[in-house]
C-alpha positions in Angstrom: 0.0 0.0 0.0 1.0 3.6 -0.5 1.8 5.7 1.8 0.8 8.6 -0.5 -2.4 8.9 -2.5 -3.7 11.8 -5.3 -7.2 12.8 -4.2 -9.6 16.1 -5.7 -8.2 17.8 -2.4 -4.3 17.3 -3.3 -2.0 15.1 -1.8 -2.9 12.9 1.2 -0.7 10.6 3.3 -3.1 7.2 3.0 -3.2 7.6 6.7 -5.0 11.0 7.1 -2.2 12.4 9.0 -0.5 15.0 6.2 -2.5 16.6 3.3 -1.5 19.7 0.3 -3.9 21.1 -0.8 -3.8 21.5 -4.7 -3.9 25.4 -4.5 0.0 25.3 -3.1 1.0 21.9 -5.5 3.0 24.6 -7.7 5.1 26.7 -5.0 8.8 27.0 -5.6 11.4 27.0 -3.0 12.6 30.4 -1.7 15.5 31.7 -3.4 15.4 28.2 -6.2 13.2 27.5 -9.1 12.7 24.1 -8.0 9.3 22.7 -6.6 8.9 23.5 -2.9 6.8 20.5 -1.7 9.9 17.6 -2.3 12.4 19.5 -0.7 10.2 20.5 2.6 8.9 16.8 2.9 12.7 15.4 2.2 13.3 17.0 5.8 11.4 14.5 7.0 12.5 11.0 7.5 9.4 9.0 8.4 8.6 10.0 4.1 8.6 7.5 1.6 10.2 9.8 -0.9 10.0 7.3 -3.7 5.8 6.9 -2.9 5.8 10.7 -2.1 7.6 12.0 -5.5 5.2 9.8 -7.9 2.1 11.3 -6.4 3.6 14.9 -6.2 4.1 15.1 -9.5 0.9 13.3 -10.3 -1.1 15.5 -8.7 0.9 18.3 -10.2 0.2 17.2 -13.5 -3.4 16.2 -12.5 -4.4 19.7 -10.5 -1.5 22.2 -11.4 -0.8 20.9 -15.5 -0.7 25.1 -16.6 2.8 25.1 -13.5 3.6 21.4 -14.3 7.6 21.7 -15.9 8.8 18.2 -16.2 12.6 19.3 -16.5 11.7 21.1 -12.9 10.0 18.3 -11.7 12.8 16.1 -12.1 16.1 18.8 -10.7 13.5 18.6 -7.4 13.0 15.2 -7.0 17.0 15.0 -7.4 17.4 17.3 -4.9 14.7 16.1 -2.5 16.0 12.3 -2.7 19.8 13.6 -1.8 18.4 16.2 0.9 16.4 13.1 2.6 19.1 10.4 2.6 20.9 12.9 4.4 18.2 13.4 7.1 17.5 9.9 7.1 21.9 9.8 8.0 21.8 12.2 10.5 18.9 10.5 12.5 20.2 7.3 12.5 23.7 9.3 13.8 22.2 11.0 16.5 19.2 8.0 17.7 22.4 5.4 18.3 23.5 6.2 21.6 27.4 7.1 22.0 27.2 6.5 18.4 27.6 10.6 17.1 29.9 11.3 14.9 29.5 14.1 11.5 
């Protein structure tokens, strides 16, 4: 099962707990041209990026198609993917006891 799912609202975790609402699907990161939602859920480490990236860009082709750039799409899904496995490093550095090193 998914842990992320397209619905008419946006994007909802299958869960309940985290929705984006279509109206913001298209925001770009401060300061980049690059899609806003990857990056801000990459900081995240309980994400599925792979799960959440499929249906971002779904919806975003689904809900947003006149802000949908596929070239953008993919330099923020590279960036996103590298920006999680680091936050997905750095709390399995700092959750091991005695076990902190950068």
């Amino acid at each position: 099962m998914s842990q992320w799912k397209v619905t008419d609202y946006g994007i909802e975790a299958a869960d309940g707990t985290y929705h984006i609402p279509k109206a913001r699907l298209h925001e770009l990161r401060a300061g980049t041209d690059l899609y806003d939602w990857p990056l801000h859920m990459a900081e995240k480490e309980w994400v599925n990026m792979d799960q959440f990236l499929s249906a971002f860009c779904l919806a975003l082709q689904r809900h947003r198609m006149d802000a949908y750039d596929p070239d953008r799409c993919i330099r923020s899904e590279a960036k996103a993917r590298k920006d999680h496995a680091a936050a997905v490093a750095y709390m399995e550095r700092v959750s091991k006891p005695g076990k902190l090193t950068f």
